[in-house]
Each structure stands twice: as C-alpha cells, then as structure tokens.
PADREN-588385 format. One record per residue: x, y, z of N, C-alpha, C, O in turn; residue in three letters. Coordinates in nm, 3 decimals. Example, Ala and Ser with C-alpha at 12.3 -4.5 7.8 and 13.67 -1.06 7.14 Angstrom:
2
+---------+---------+---------+---------+---------+---------+---------+---------+---------+---------+---------+---------+-------+
:    n.xx :    n.yy :    n.zz :   ca.xx :   ca.yy :   ca.zz :    c.xx :    c.yy :    c.zz :    o.xx :    o.yy :    o.zz : rokol :
+---------+---------+---------+---------+---------+---------+---------+---------+---------+---------+---------+---------+-------+
:   1.319 :  -0.569 :   0.780 :   1.230 :  -0.450 :   0.780 :   1.320 :  -0.330 :   0.780 :   1.424 :  -0.332 :   0.846 :   ala :
:   1.285 :  -0.225 :   0.708 :   1.367 :  -0.106 :   0.714 :   1.290 :   0.003 :   0.787 :   1.341 :   0.114 :   0.804 :   ser :
+---------+---------+---------+---------+---------+---------+---------+---------+---------+---------+---------+---------+-------+
This chain:
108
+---------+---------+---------+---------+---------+---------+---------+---------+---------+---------+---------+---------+-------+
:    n.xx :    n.yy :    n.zz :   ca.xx :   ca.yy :   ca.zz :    c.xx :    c.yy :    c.zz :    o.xx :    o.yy :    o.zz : rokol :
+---------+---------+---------+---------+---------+---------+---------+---------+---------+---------+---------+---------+-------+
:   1.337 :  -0.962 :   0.912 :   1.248 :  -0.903 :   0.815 :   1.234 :  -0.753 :   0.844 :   1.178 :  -0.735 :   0.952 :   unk :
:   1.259 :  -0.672 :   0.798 :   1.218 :  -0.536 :   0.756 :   1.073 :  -0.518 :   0.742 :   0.980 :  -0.560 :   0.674 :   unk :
:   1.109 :  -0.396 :   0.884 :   0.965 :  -0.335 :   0.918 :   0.901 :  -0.232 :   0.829 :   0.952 :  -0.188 :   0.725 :   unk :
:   0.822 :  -0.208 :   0.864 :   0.737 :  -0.079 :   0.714 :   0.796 :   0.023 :   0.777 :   0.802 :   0.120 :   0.701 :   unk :
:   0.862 :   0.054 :   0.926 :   0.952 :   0.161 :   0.906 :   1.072 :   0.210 :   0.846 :   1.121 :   0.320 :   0.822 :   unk :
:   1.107 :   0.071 :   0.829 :   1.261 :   0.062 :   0.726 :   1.238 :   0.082 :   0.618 :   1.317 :   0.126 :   0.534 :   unk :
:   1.124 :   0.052 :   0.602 :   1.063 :   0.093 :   0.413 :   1.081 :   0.236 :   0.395 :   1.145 :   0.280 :   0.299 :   unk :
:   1.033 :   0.304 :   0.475 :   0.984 :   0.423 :   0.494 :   1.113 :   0.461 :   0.489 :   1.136 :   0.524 :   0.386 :   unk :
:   1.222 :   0.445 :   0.572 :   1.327 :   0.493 :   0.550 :   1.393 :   0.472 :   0.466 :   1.494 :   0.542 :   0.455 :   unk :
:   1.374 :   0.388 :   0.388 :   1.495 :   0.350 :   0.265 :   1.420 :   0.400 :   0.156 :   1.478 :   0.433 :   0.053 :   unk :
:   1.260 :   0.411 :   0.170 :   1.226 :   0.539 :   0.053 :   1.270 :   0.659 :   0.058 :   1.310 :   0.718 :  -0.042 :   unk :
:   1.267 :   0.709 :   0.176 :   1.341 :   0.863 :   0.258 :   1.459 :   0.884 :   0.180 :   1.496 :   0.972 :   0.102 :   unk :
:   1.516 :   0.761 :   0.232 :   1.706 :   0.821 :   0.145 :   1.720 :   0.809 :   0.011 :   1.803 :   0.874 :  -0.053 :   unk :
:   1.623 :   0.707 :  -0.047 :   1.673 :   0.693 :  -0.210 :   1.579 :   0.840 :  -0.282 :   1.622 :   0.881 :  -0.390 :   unk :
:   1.435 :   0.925 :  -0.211 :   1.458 :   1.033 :  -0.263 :   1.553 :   1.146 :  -0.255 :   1.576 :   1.234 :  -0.338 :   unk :
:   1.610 :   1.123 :  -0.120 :   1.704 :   1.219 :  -0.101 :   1.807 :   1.243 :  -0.171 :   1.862 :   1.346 :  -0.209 :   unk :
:   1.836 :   1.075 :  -0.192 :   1.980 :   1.064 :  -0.281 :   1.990 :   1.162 :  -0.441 :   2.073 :   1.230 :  -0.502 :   unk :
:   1.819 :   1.109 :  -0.461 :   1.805 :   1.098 :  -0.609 :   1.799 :   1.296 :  -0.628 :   1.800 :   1.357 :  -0.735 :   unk :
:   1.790 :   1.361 :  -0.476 :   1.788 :   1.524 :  -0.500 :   1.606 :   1.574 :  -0.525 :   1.577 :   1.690 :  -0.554 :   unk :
:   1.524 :   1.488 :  -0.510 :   1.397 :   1.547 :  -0.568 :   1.353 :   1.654 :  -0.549 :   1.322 :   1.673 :  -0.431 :   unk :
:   1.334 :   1.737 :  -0.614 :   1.256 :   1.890 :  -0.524 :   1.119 :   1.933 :  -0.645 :   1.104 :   1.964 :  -0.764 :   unk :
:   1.037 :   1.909 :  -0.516 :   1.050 :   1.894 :  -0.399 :   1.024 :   1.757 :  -0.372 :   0.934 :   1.707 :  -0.441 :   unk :
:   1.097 :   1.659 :  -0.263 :   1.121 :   1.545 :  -0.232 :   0.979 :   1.479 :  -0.214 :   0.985 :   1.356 :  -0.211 :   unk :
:   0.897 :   1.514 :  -0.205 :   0.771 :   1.430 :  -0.201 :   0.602 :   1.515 :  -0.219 :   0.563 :   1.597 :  -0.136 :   unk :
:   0.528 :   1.479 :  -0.331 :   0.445 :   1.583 :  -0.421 :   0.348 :   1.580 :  -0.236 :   0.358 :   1.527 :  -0.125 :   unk :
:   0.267 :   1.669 :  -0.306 :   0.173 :   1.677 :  -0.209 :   0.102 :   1.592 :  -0.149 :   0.086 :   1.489 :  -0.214 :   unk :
:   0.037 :   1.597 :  -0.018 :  -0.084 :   1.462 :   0.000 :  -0.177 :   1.424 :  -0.121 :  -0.174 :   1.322 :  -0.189 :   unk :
:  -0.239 :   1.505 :  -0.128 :  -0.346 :   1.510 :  -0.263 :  -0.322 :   1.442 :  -0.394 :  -0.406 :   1.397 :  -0.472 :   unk :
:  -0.172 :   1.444 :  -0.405 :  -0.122 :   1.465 :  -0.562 :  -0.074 :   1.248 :  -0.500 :  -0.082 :   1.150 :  -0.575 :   unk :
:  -0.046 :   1.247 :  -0.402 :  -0.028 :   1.089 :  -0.333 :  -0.148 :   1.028 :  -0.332 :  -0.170 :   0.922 :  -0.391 :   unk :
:  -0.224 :   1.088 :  -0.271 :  -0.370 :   0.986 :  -0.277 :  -0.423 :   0.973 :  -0.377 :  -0.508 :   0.886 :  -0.395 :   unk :
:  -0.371 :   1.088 :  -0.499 :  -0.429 :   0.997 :  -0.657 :  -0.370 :   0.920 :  -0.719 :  -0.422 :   0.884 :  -0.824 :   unk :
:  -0.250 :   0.867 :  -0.686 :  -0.142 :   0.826 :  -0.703 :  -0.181 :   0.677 :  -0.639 :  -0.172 :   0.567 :  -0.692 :   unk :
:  -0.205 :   0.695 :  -0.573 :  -0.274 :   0.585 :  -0.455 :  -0.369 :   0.477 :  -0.573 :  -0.366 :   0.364 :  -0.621 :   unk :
:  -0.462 :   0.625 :  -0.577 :  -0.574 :   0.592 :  -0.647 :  -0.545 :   0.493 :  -0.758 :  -0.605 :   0.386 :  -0.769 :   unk :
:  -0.482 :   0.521 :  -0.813 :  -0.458 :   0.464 :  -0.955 :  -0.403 :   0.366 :  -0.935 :  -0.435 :   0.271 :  -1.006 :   unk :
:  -0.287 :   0.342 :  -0.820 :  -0.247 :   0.201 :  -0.796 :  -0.355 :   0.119 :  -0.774 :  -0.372 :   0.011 :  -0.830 :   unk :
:  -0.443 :   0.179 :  -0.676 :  -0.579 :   0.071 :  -0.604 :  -0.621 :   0.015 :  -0.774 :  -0.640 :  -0.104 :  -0.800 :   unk :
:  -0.627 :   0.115 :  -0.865 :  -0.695 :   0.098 :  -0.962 :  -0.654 :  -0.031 :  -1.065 :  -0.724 :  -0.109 :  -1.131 :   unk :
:  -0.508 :  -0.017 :  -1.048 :  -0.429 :  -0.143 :  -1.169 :  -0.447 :  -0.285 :  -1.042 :  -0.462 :  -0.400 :  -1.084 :   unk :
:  -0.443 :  -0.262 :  -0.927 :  -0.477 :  -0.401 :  -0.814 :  -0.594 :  -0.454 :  -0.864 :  -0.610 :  -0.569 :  -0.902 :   unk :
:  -0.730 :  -0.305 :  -0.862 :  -0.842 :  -0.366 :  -0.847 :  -0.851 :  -0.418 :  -0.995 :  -0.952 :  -0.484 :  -1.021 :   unk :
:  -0.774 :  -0.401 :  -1.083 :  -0.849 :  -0.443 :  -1.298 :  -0.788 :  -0.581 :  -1.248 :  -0.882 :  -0.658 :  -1.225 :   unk :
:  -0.658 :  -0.643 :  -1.221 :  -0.581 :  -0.738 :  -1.183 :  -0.684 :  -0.863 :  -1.118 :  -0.707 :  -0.979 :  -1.152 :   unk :
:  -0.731 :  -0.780 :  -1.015 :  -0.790 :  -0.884 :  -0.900 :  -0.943 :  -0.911 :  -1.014 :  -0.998 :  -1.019 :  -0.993 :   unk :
:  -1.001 :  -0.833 :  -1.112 :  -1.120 :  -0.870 :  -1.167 :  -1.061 :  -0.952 :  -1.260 :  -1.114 :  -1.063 :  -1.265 :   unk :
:  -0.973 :  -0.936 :  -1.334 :  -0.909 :  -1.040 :  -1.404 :  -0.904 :  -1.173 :  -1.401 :  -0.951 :  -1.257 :  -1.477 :   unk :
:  -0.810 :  -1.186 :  -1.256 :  -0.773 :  -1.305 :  -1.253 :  -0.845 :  -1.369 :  -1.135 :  -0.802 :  -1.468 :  -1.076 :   unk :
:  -0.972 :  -1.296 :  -1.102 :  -1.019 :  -1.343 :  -1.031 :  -1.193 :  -1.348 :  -1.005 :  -1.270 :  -1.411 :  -0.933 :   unk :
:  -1.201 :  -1.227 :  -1.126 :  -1.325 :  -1.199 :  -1.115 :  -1.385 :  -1.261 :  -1.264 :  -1.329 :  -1.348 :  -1.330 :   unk :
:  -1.509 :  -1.197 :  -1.296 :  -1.553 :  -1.206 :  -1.432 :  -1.470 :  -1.186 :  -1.619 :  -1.482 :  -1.238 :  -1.730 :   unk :
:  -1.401 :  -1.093 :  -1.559 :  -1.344 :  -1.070 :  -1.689 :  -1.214 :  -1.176 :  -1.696 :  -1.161 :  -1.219 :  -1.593 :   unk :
:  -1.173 :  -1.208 :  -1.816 :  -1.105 :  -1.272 :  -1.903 :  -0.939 :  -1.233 :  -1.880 :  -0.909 :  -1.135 :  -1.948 :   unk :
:  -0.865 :  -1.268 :  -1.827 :  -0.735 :  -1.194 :  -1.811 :  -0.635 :  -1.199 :  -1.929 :  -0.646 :  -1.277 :  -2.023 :   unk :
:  -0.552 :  -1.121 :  -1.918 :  -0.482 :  -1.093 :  -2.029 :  -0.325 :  -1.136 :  -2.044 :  -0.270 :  -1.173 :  -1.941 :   unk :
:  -0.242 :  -1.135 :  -2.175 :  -0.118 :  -1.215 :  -2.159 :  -0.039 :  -1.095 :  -2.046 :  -0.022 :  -0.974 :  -2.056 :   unk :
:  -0.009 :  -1.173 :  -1.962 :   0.075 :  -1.086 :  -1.836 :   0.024 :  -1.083 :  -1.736 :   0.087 :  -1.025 :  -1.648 :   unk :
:  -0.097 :  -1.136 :  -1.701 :  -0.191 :  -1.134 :  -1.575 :  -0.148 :  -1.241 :  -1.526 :  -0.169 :  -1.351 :  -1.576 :   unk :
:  -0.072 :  -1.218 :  -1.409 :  -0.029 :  -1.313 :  -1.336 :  -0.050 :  -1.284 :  -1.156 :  -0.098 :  -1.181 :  -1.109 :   unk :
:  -0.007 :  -1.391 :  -1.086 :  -0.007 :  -1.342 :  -0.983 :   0.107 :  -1.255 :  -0.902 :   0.101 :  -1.175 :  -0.808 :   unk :
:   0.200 :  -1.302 :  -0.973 :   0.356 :  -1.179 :  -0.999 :   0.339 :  -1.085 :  -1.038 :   0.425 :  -1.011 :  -0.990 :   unk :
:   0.247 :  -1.006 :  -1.131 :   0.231 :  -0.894 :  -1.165 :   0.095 :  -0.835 :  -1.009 :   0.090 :  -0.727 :  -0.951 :   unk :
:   0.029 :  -0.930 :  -0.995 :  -0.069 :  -0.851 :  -0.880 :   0.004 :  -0.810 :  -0.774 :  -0.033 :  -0.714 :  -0.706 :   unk :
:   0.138 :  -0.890 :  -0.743 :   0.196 :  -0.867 :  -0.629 :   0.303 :  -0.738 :  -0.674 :   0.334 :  -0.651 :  -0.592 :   unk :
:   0.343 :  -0.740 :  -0.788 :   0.425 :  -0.627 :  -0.838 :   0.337 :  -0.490 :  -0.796 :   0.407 :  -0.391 :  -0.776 :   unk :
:   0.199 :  -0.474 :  -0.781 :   0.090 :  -0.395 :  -0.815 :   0.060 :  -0.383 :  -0.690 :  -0.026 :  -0.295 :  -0.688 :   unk :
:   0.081 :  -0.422 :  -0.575 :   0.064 :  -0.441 :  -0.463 :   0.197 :  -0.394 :  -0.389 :   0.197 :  -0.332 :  -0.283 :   unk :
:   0.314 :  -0.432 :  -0.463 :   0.422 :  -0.338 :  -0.391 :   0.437 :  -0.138 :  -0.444 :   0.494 :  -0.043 :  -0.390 :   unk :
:   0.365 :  -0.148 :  -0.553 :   0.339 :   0.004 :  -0.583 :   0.217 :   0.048 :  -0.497 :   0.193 :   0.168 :  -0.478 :   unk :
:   0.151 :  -0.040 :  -0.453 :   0.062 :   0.063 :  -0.360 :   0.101 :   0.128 :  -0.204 :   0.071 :   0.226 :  -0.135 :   unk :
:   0.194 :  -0.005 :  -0.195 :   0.294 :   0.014 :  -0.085 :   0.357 :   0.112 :  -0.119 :   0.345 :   0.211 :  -0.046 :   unk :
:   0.415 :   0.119 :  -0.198 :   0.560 :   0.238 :  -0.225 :   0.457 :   0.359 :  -0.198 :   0.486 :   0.438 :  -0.108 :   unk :
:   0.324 :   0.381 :  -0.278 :   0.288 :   0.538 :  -0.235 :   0.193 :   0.552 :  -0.136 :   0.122 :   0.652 :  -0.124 :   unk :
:   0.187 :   0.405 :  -0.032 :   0.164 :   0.469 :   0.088 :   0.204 :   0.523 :   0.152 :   0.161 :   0.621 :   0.214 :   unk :
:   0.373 :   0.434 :   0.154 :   0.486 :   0.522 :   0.238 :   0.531 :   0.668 :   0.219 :   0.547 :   0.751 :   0.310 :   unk :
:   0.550 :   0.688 :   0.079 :   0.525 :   0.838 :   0.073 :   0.456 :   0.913 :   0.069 :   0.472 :   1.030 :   0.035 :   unk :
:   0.328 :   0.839 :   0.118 :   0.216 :   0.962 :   0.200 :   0.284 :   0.974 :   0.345 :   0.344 :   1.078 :   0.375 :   unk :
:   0.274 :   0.870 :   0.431 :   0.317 :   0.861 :   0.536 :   0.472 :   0.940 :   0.553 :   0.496 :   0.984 :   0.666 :   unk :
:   0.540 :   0.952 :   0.484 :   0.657 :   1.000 :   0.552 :   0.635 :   1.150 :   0.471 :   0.711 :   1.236 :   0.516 :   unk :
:   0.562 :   1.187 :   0.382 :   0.529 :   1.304 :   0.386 :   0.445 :   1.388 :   0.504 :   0.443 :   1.511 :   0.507 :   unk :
:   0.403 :   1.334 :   0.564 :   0.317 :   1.332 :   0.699 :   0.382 :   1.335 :   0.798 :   0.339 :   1.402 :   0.891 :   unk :
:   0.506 :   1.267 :   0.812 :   0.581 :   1.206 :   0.892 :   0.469 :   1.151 :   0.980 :   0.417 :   1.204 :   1.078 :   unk :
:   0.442 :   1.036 :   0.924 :   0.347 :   0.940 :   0.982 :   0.420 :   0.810 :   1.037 :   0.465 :   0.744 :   0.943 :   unk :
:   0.440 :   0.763 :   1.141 :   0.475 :   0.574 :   1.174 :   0.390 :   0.481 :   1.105 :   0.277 :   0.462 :   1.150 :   unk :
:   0.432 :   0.418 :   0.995 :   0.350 :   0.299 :   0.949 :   0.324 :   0.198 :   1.026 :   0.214 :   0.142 :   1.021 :   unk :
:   0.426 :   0.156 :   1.112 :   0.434 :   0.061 :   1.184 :   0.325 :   0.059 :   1.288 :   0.242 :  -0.027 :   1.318 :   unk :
:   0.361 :   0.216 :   1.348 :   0.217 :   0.227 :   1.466 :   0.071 :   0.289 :   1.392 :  -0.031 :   0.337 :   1.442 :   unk :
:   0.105 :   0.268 :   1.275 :  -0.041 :   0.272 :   1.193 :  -0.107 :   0.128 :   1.205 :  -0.211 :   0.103 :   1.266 :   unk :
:   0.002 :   0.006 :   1.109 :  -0.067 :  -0.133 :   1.118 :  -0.072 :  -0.138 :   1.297 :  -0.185 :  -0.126 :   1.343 :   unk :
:   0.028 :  -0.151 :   1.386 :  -0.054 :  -0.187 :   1.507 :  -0.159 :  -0.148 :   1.567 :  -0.220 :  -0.216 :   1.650 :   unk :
:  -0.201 :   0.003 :   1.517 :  -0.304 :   0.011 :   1.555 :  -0.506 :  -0.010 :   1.483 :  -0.619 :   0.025 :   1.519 :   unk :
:  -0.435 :  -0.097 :   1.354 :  -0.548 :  -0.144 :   1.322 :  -0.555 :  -0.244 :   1.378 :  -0.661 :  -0.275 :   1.431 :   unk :
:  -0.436 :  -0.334 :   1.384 :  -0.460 :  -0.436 :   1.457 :  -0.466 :  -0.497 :   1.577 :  -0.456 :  -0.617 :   1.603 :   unk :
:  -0.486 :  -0.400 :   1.651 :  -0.522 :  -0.337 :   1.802 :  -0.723 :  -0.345 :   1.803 :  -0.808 :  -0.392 :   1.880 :   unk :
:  -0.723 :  -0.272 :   1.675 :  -0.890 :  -0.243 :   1.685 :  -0.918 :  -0.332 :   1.592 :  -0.995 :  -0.285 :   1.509 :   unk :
:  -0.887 :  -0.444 :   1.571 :  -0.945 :  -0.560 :   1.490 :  -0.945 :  -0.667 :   1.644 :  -1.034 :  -0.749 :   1.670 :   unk :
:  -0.865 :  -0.649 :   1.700 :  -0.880 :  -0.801 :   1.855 :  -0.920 :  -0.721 :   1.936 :  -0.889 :  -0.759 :   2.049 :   unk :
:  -1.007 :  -0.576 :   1.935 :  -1.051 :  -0.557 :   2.030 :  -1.221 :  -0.476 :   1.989 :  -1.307 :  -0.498 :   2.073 :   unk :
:  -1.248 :  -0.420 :   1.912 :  -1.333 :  -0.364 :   1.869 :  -1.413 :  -0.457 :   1.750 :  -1.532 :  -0.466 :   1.721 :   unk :
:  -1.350 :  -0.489 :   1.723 :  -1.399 :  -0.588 :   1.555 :  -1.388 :  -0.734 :   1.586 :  -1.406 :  -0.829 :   1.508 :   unk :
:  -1.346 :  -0.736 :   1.751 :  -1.360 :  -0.870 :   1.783 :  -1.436 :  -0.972 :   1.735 :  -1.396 :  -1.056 :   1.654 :   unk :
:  -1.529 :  -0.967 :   1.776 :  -1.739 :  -1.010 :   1.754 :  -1.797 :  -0.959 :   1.607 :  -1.906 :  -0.999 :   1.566 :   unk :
:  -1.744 :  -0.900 :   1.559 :  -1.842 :  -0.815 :   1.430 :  -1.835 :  -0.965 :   1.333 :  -1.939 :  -1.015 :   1.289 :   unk :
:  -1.733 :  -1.010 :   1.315 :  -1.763 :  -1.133 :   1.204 :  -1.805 :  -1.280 :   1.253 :  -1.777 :  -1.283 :   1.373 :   unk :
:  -1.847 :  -1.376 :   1.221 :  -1.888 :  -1.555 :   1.241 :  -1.770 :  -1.545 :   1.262 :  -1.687 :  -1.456 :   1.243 :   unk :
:  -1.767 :  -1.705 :   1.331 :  -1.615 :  -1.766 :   1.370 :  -1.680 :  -1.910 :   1.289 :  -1.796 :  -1.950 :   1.275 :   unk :
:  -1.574 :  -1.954 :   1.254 :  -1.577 :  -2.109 :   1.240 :  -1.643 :  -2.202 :   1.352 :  -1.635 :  -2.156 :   1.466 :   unk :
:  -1.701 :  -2.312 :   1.338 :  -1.788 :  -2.370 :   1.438 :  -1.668 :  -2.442 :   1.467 :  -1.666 :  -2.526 :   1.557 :   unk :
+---------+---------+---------+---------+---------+---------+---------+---------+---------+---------+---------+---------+-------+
C-alpha cells in the first residue's frame, strides 16, 4: 500500500509533468481550496447523514470521491511546504496514545 509520501510524490511529478507555473498556488490560495473541499465533505456528510434530505448522486462513493479531493489539496499544501505527511500522521498518532490517552471513556 502506498504511503501519503508516495502520494505526495506522484502529485509532485504529475504537476511537473503537466509544466504548471507556478507548480503549486500559494498556502493561502490551498487552504481555501481546502476549505471548500471540507465544505462539499461537510454538505455530503449532512446529507446522507444528517438532517437534510440527500440528493440524486449522494452516495457514499461520491463522499469518498470528496474525501480523496481533500486529500489531493492537502498534499499540495504539504509539498508546497515541503512538509512529510507521513511524519505528520505519525505524529498525531503519537499524541493520540500518549497525550489523548485518558481524555475519552473506554468501553467497560
């Protein structure tokens, strides 16, 4: 399975390929980008999960479609950053078994 660094890299080369200039917009211009993905996840997840009424195409294939675009412009925040995704998730999940240990109930 392909790590979120391989992601990262196989986004790397297919802008490269594609010539973009400049190859990746700003942070700013990514985190609204972001934004708006969070935004079609979060209408999705009220849809088909919340109060409102979902619509022809609301599926759970489309949430997950909506969920790989939030991915796609994380990574190109991160490799605009030249950020490690990889040692990003380990290190939440470093401070979830060690810091956030205790913060939630456990099952009896």
């Amino acid at each position: 399975m392909p790590s979120l660094t391989d992601y990262q890299k196989q986004i790397d080369e297919f802008l490269e390929q594609e010539n973009y200039d400049p190859k990746y917009w700003s942070p700013s211009e990514i985190v609204t980008n972001l934004a708006e993905e969070f935004g079609e996840v979060a209408t999705l997840i009220n849809r088909l999960y919340g109060p409102k009424s979902p619509k022809p195409g609301d599926t759970d294939a489309e949430l997950e479609h909506e969920l790989g675009d939030m991915l796609f412009a994380l990574a190109t925040l991160a490799n605009s950053l030249e950020l490690n995704l990889d040692a990003a998730i380990q290190h939440a999940i470093d401070k979830a078994q060690t810091r956030d240990l205790d913060r939630f109930p456990r099952k009896a």
